[in-house]
N, C-alpha and C positions, 0 to 999 in steps of 0.2 A: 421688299426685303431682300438685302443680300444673299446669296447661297451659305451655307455654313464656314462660319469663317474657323480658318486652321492655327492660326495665330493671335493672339493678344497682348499687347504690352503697354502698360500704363508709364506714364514718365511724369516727375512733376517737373515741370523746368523750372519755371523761379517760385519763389516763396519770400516774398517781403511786405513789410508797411501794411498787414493787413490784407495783401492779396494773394492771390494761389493764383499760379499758370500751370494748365495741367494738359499732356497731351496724350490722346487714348491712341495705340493704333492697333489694327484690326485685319490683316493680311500685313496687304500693299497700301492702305486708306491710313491717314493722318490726320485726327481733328485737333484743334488744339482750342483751348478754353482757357479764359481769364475771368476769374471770379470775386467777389468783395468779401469783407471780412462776417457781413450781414450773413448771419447763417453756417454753415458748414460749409468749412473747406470741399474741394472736389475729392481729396482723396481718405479726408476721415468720413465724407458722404457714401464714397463707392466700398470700402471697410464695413461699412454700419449697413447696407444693400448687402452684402455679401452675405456676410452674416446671419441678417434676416431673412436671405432665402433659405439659406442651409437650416434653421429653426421650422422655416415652413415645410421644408423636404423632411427633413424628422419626424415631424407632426403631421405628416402625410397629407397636406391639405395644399397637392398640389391639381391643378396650376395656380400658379403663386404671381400676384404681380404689387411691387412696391413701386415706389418712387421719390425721389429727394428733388429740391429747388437749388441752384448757384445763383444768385445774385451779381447783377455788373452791374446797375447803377450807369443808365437805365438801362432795361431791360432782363430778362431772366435766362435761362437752360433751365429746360426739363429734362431729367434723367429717369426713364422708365423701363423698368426691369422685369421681364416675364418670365417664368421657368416651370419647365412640366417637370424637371428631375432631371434631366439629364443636357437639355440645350436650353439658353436663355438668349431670350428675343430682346435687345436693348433699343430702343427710340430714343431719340436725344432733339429734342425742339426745343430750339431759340428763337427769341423773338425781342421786339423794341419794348413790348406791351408788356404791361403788370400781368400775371398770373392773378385768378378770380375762382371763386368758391362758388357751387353751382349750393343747391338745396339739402340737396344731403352730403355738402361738406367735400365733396371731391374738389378737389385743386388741378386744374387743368390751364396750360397755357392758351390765351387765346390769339388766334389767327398767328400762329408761328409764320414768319417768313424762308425759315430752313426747318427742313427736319431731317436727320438721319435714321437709316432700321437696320442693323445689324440683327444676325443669326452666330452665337460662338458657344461652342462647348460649356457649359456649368463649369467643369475644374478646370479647363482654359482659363478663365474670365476669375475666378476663385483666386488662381497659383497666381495670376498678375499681377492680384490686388494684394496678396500674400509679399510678393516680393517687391514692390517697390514702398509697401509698406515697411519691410525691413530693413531696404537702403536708406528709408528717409530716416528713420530711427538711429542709425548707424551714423549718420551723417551729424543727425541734430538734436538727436534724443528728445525725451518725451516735452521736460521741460523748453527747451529750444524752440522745437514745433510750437510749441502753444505760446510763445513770448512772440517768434516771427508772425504771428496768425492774428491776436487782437490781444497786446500786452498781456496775453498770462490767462487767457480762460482755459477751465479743465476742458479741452476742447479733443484731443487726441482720443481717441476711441480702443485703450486699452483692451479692455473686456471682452469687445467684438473681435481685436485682433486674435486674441486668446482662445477663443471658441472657434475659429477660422484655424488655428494654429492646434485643434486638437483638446482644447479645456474642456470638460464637462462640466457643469454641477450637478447638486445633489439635490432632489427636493422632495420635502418631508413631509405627505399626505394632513398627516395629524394636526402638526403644527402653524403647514401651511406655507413654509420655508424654503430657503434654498441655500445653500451651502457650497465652498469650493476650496480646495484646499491651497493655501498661498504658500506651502513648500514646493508643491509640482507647479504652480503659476509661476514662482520665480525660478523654479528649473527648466519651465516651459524658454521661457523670457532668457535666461542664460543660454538657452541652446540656440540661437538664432543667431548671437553675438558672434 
């Protein structure tokens, strides 16, 4: 595992036919990834990770570990995410091989040929995802994104952006519900513009 990394910055470089090219860097370190349309993009996966951590840091049921799959055809990225609250431990194992579900359903790459381990700040790794999520929005808006990505699926990860950006909702013991007001959603949405 790297020493604490001081910097993060997410890039997507291209975005066509179905594919996502995404490149994380991490100081001085440079990974880049190319991913298929099978599954989640890299950067509405790393958005929807983010997200899910900051739900578990709320609900105090830390330490927290998620993880998402990229797809390249053949082969996989694993993207695994740990965080106590305050620093997240990210792994990133690629490999030629199918990804395989043990007994109780964990999804684990097997015999990765690379793997990476980063250590970076929680709102390092947050603000990154934060911001090139807003360039790519800017660039290509919601609908665009999802037309570039596999003709037209609801694929962009609004909601999570939104709660990463500050959205709460509201949820109603009684009823069972949850609620959120889409005057401050699209104030939220208009302040970033």
């Amino acid at each position: 595992m790297s020493e604490l990394e001081n910097k993060v910055e997410i890039e997507v470089v291209a975005m066509n036919n179905g594919w996502q090219s995404i490149l994380l860097k991490l100081d001085e370190t440079g990974i880049g990834f190319l991913a298929s349309y099978v599954g989640d993009t890299p950067l509405s996966s790393l958005i929807t990770l983010a997200a899910e951590i900051d739900i578990d840091i709320e609900d105090e049921e830390v330490p927290c570990k998620r993880h998402k799959e990229w797809y390249q055809e053949p082969g996989t990225l694993q993207i695994i995410l740990e965080c106590d609250g305050t620093v997240d431990e990210i792994t990133i194992k690629k490999t030629n091989e199918s990804i395989w579900e043990d007994d109780q359903g964990v999804i684990e790459v097997k015999d990765p040929y690379e793997t990476y381990h980063f250590k970076v700040k929680h709102e390092a790794f947050k603000n990154a995802v934060i911001a090139e999520a807003i360039r790519i929005l800017k660039e290509y808006g919601i609908r665009g994104y999802n037309e570039n990505w596999n003709d037209g699926p609801d694929n962009f990860p609004v909601a999570a952006l939104l709660q990463l950006l500050g959205n709460k909702a509201n949820y109603d013991e009684d009823s069972e519900t949850s609620t959120s007001s889409l005057e401050e959603e699209v104030n939220l949405l208009k302040s970033i513009l």
